[in-house]
C-alpha positions in Angstrom: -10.2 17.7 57.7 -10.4 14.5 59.0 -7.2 12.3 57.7 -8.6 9.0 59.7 -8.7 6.3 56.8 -12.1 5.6 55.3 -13.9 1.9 56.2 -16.1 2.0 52.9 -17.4 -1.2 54.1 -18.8 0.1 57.2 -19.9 3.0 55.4 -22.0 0.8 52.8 -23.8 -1.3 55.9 -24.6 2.4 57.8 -26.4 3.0 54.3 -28.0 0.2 53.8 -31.7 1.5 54.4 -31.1 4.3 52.3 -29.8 2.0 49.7 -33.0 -0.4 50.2 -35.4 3.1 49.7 -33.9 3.5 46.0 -34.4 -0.5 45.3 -38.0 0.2 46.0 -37.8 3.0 43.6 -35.7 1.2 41.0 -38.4 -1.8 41.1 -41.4 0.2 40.8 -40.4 2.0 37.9 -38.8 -0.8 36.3 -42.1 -2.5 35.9 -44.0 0.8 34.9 -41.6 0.7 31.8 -41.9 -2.6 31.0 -45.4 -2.3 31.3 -45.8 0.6 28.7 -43.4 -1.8 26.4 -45.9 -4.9 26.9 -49.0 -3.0 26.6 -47.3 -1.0 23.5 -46.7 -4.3 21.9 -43.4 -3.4 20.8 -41.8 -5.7 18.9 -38.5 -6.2 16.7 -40.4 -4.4 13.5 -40.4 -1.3 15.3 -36.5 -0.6 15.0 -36.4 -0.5 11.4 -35.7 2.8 10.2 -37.4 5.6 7.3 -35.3 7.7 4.9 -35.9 11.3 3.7 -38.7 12.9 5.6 -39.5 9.7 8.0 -42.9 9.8 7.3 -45.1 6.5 8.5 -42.6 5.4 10.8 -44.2 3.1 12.6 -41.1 2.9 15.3 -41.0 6.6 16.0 -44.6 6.3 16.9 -44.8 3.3 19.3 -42.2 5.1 21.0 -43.5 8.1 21.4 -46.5 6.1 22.8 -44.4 4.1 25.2 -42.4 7.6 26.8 -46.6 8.9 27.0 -47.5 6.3 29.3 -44.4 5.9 31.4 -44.7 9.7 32.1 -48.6 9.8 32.3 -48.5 12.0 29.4 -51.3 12.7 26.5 -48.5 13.2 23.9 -44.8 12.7 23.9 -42.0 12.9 21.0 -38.7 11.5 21.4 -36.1 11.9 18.8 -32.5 12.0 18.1 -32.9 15.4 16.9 -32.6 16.8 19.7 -29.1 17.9 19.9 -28.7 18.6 23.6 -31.4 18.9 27.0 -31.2 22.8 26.5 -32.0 22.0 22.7 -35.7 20.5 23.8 -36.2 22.8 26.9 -35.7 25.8 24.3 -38.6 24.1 22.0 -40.8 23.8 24.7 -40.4 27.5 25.3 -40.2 29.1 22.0 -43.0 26.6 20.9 -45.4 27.9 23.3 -44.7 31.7 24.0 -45.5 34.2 21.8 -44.9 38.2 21.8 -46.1 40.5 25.1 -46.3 36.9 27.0 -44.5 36.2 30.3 -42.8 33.9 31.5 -41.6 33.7 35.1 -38.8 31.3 36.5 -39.9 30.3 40.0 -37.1 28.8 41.6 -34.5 31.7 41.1 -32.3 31.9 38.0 -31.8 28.8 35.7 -28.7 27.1 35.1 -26.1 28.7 32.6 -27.0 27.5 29.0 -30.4 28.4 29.9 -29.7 32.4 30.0 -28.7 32.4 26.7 -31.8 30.9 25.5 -34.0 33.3 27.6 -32.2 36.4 26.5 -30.9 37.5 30.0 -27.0 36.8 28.1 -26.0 36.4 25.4 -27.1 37.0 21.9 -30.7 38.5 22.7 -31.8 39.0 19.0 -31.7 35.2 19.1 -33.7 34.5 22.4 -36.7 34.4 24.0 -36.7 37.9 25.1 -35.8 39.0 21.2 -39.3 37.6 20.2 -40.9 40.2 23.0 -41.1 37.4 25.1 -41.3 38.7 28.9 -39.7 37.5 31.9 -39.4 37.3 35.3 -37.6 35.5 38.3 -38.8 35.0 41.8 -35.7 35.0 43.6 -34.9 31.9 46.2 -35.1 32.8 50.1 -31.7 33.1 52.3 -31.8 29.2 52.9 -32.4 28.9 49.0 -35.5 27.5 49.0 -38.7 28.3 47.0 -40.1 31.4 48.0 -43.7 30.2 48.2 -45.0 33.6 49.6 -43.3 35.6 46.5 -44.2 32.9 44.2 -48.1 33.5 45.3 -47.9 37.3 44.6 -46.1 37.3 41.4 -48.4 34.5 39.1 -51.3 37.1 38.1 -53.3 36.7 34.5 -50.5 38.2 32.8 -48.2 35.2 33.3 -48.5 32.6 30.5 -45.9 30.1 31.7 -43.6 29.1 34.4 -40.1 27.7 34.2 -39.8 25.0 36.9 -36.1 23.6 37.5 -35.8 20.2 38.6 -32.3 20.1 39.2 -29.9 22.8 40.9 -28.0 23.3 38.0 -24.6 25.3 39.1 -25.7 26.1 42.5 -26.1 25.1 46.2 -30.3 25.0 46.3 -31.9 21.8 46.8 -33.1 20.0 43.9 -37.0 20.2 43.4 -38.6 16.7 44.1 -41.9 15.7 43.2 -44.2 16.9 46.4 -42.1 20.7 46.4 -43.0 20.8 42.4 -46.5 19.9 43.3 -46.9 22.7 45.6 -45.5 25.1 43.3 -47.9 24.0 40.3 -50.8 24.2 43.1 -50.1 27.8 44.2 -49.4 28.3 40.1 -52.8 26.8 39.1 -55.0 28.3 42.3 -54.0 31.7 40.7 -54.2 31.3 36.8 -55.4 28.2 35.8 -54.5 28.9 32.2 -50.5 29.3 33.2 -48.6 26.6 31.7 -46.6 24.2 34.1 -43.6 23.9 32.5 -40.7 21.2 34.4 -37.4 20.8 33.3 -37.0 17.6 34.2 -33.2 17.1 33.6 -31.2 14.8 35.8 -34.7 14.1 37.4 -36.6 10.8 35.7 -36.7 7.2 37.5 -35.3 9.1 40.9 -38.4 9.1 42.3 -41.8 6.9 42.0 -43.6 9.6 40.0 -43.2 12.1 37.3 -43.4 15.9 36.9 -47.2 15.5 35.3 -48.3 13.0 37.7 -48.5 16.1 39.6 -50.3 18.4 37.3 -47.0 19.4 35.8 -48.3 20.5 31.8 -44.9 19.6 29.9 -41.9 18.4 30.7 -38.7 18.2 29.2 -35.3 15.9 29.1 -32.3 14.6 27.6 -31.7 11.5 26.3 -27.5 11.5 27.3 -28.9 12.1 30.6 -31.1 9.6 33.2 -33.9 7.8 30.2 -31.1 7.0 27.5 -29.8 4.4 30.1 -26.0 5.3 29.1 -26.4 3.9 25.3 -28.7 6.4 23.8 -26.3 8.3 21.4 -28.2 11.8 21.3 -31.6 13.3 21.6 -34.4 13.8 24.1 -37.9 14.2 24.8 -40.9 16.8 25.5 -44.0 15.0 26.9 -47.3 16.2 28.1 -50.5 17.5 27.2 -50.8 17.2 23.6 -51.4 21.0 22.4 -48.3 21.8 24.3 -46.4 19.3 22.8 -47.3 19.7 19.5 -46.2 23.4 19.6 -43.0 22.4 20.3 -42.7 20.1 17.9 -43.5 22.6 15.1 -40.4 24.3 16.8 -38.1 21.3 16.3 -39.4 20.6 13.0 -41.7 23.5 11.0 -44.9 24.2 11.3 -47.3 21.6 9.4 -44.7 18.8 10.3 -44.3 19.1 14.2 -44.3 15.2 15.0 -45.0 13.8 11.6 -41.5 14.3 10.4 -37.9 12.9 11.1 -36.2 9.8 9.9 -34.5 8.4 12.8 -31.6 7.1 11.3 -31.4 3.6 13.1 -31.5 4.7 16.3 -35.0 3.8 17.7 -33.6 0.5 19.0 -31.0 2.4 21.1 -33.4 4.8 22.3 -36.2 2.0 23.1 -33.1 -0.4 24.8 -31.4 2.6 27.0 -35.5 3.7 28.1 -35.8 -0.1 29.6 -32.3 0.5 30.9 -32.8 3.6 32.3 -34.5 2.7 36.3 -31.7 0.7 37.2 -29.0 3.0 35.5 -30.5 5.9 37.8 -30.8 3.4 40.4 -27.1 2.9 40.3 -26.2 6.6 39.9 -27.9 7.7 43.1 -26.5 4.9 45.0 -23.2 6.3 44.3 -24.1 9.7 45.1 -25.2 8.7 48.3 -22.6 7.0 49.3 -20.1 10.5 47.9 -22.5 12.5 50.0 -21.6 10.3 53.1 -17.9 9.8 53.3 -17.4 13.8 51.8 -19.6 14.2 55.2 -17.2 12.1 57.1 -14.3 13.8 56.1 -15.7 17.0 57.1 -16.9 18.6 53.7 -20.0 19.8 52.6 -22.2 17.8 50.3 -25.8 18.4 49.8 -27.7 16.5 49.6 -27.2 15.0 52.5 -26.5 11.3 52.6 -29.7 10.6 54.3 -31.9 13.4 52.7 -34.7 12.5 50.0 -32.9 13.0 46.3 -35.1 14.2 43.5 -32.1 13.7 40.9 -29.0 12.2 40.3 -26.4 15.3 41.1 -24.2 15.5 43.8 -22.6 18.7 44.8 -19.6 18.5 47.6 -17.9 22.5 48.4 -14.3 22.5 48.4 -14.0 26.2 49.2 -10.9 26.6 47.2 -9.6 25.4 43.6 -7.1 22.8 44.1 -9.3 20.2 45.5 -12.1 20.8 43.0 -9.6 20.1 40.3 -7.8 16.9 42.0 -11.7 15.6 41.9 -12.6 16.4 38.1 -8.8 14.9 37.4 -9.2 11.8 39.4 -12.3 11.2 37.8 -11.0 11.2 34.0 -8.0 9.5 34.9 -10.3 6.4 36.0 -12.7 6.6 33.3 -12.8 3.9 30.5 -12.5 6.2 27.9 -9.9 8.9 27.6 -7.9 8.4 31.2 -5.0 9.5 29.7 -6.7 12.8 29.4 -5.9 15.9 31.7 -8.9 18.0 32.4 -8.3 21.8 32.8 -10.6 24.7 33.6 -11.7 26.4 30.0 -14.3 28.7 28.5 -17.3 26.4 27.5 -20.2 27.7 25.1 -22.9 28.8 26.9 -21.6 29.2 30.3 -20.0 32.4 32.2 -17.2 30.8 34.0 -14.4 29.1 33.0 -15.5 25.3 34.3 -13.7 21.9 34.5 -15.4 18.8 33.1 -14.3 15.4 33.3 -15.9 12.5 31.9 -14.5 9.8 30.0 -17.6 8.9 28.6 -19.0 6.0 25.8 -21.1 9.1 24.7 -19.7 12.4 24.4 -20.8 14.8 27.0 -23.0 11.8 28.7 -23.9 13.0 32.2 -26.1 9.7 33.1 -22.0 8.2 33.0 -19.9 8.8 36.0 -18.8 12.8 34.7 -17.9 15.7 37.5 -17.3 19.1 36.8 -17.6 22.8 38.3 -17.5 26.2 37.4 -14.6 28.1 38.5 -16.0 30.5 41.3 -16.9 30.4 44.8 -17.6 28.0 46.7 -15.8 26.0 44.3 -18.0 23.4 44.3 -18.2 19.9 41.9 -21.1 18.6 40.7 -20.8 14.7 40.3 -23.5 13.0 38.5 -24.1 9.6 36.9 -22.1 6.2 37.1 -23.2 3.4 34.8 -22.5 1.3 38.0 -22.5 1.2 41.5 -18.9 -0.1 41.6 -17.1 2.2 39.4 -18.2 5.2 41.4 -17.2 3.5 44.6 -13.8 3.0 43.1 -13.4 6.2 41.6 -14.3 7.8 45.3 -11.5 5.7 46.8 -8.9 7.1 45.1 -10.0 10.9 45.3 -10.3 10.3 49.1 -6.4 9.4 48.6 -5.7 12.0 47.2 -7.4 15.3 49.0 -7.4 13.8 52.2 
């Protein structure tokens, strides 16, 4: 590897278009959410809370009005009931599948947590697959990319939704940005109009100018520790799209006859509206810093993908060590210089819902928040770390310093 010292100030200028691309980005979708706030009329009224069953909150409901718009949606419903990304994605899909239906997973196999809810590990009685739900993958290509050939074979009449992964997830295929999603839901649509378009849109919102539905995406999914909760939300997340859809899902969260009606919000809609406005120049912040990762890593002979130059579609950067030891000095230089719990030595351990032993760190204001600087990896080949997030530019930057002191 390359043991020459790193100029991060020359580094910064040699990425300054790439820098001014995500400004453009940042500004545009600033304004679309201030926009939906405007035109929503919200107001200080709407972050009083409900007790018991939260019916006629009048909060709940402008805010579910003002995710809509900013996602071009029919129908959204945000709440802090959500207890995790996973938690809303499996709503979406037990919501809206019923027994003998299919559901096919076009961009290989999902991420971990997600296998547990499908039924392919794990506790089947309890998943997708336990309620006779079918399923299918379309494997990715040797270059792992979407195998658009495959992909046109296997959608038939028999398939009643697919599973569209934004973001990598634990491996080394590209994230999915707006124009490859919109060529999947074309081939998807050209060969059964009625299959629902289903995007998990995790790590994904404010990286690019549009959203999942803008391109005939029929529901989307997120969570609110991740990109929209701007770093403040405290838990939750969101399922937007067209309203039948969405309403299923609801009646997943909640029961059937409540779906979106219900669900005091306990005081925090004002969080949730505050870390949505936040939100485009959080992200913006975030992929700055994983650009900038992407392009010393580069320099110092490692593999990062993206590249520092290549068009992002989320906020996750992955950089291949090939072995152990440097993939734990990373996680470990990351928790040491986060502002909460530095003192605190990360070490690979068995996490719920995932195969491998991993290694998380994250010192985070909100447990498990992944929209703050976090890094972590699962411990297999190619021994890769997946850094995400950074509330700012700066503390990334001088989190990167020091792990370039250390493995270099």
């Amino acid at each position: 590897m390359n043991t020459l010292p790193i100029d991060f100030k020359n580094i910064e200028e040699t990425l300054s278009q790439q820098f001014s691309i995500i400004n453009d980005i940042r500004d545009f979708n600033q304004k679309k959410v201030l926009d939906a706030f405007v035109e929503n009329k919200v107001a200080a009224e709407h972050f009083m809370t409900v007790s018991g069953y939260g019916h006629d909150d009048l909060g709940r409901e402008v805010l579910d009005k003002v995710f809509a718009q900013v996602f071009k949606a029919e129908k959204a419903i945000v709440r802090n009931h959500f207890v995790s990304g996973t938690h809303a994605i499996a709503c979406c899909l037990m919501g809206n599948l019923r027994y003998g239906e299919k559901l096919v997973s076009v961009a290989g196999t999902p991420y971990d947590t997600m296998e547990e809810v499908i039924g392919t590990r794990g506790d089947k009685r309890a998943s997708l697959m336990g309620y006779g739900v079918l399923y299918e993958e379309i494997p990715l290509t040797e270059n792992l990319e979407v195998d658009f050939e495959l992909l046109e074979k296997t959608i038939d009449k028999t398939c009643t939704m697919v599973l569209i992964q934004r973001s990598r997830g634990y491996s080394l295929r590209k994230s999915l940005d707006i124009a490859t999603i919109e060529k999947i839901i074309h081939i998807v649509k050209s060969k059964n109009s009625d299959c629902i378009c289903f995007v998990d849109n995790c790590y994904g919102e404010f990286v690019e100018m549009q959203e999942p539905i803008e391109v005939g995406a029929d529901l989307v999914a997120g969570s609110l520790i991740k990109n929209p909760g701007g770093g403040i939300v405290e838990t939750g997340g969101y399922i937007a799209g067209k309203a039948e859809f969405v309403e299923q899902a609801a009646m997943r969260l909640t029961a059937p006859g409540i779906g979106s009606e219900g669900g005091a919000m306990l005081n925090q809609s004002r969080l949730i509206f505050q870390g949505f406005f936040m939100s485009p120049s959080i992200v913006s912040d975030a992929v700055k810093g994983a650009i900038l990762a992407a392009k010393i890593f580069e320099e110092i002979g490692y593999i990062s993908t993206p590249k520092f130059d290549e068009k992002r579609s989320d906020i996750i950067q992955t950089i291949t060590f090939n072995s152990q030891k440097p993939l734990e000095a990373f996680c470990k230089t990351v928790q040491e210089l986060s502002p909460i719990n530095s003192y605190v030595t990360p070490i690979p351990d068995d996490i719920p819902g995932y195969e491998d032993k991993v290694i998380m760190a994250g010192g985070t204001f909100i447990e498990g928040s992944t929209i703050e600087l976090s890094a972590d990896g699962p411990i297999r080949p190619p021994y890769a770390v997946y850094m995400q997030g950074g509330l700012n530019y700066a503390h990334v930057k001088i989190v990167l310093q020091s792990i370039l002191e250390k493995i270099t």
